[in-house]
C-alpha positions in Angstrom: -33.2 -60.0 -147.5 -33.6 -56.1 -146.1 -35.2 -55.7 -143.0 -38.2 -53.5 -143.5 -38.7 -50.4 -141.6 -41.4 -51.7 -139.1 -39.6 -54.4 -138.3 -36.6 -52.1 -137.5 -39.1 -50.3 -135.3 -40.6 -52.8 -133.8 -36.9 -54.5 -132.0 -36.0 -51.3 -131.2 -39.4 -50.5 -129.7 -38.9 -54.3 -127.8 -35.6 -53.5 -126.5 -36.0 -49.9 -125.5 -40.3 -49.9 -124.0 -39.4 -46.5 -122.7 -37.6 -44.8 -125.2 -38.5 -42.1 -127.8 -37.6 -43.7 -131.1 -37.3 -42.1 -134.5 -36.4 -44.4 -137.4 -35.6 -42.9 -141.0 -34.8 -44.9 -144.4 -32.4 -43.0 -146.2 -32.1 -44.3 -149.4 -35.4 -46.1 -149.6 -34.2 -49.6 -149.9 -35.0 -51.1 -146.4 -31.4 -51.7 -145.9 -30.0 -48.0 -145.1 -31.1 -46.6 -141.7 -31.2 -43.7 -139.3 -32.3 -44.3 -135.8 -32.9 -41.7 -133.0 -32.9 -43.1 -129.6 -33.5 -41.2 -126.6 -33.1 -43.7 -123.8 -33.3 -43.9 -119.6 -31.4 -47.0 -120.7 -28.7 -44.5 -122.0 -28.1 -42.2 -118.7 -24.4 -42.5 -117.8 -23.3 -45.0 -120.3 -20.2 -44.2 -122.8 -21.9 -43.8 -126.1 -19.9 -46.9 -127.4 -21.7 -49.0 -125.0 -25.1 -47.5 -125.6 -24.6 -48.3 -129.2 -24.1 -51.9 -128.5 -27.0 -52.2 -126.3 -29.1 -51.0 -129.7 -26.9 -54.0 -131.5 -27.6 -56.4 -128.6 -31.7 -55.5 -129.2 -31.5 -56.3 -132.8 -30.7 -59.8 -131.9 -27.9 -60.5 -134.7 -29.7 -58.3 -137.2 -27.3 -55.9 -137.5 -24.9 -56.8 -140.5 -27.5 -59.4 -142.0 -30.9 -58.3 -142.5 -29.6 -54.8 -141.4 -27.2 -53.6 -143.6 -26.4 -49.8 -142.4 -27.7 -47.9 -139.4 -26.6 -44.7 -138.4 -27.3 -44.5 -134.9 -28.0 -41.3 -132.6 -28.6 -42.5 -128.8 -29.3 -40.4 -125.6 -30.3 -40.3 -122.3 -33.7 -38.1 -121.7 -32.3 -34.3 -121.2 
């Protein structure tokens, strides 16, 4: 079953309190995803490793529920 977008949200919110967070469906079937993430969390960690701290927040999620999610992380400029 897709995970719908609020839900998305709402772990990312969870895992990431201070972040700036920008989640987009696009193809409008709750299973294709783009998040923006702009992150403290994020400041001086190899993009590789900030993307699986975004994997570690969705609990599992990611390649069950959550079938694609483009991801776009940063630290706060």
């Amino acid at each position: 079953m897709p995970m719908p977008i609020h839900e998305l949200e709402a772990a990312l919110r969870e895992g990431f309190p201070d972040a700036e967070i920008q989640v987009e469906d696009l193809a409008g079937d709750n299973d294709h995803y783009r998040a923006k993430i702009v992150s403290a969390a994020f400041a001086g960690v190899p993009r590789v490793k900030q993307h699986q701290l975004v994997y570690a927040a969705l609990k599992g999620k990611m390649g069950g529920e959550l079938h694609a999610l483009a991801l776009e992380t940063s630290a706060p400029a």
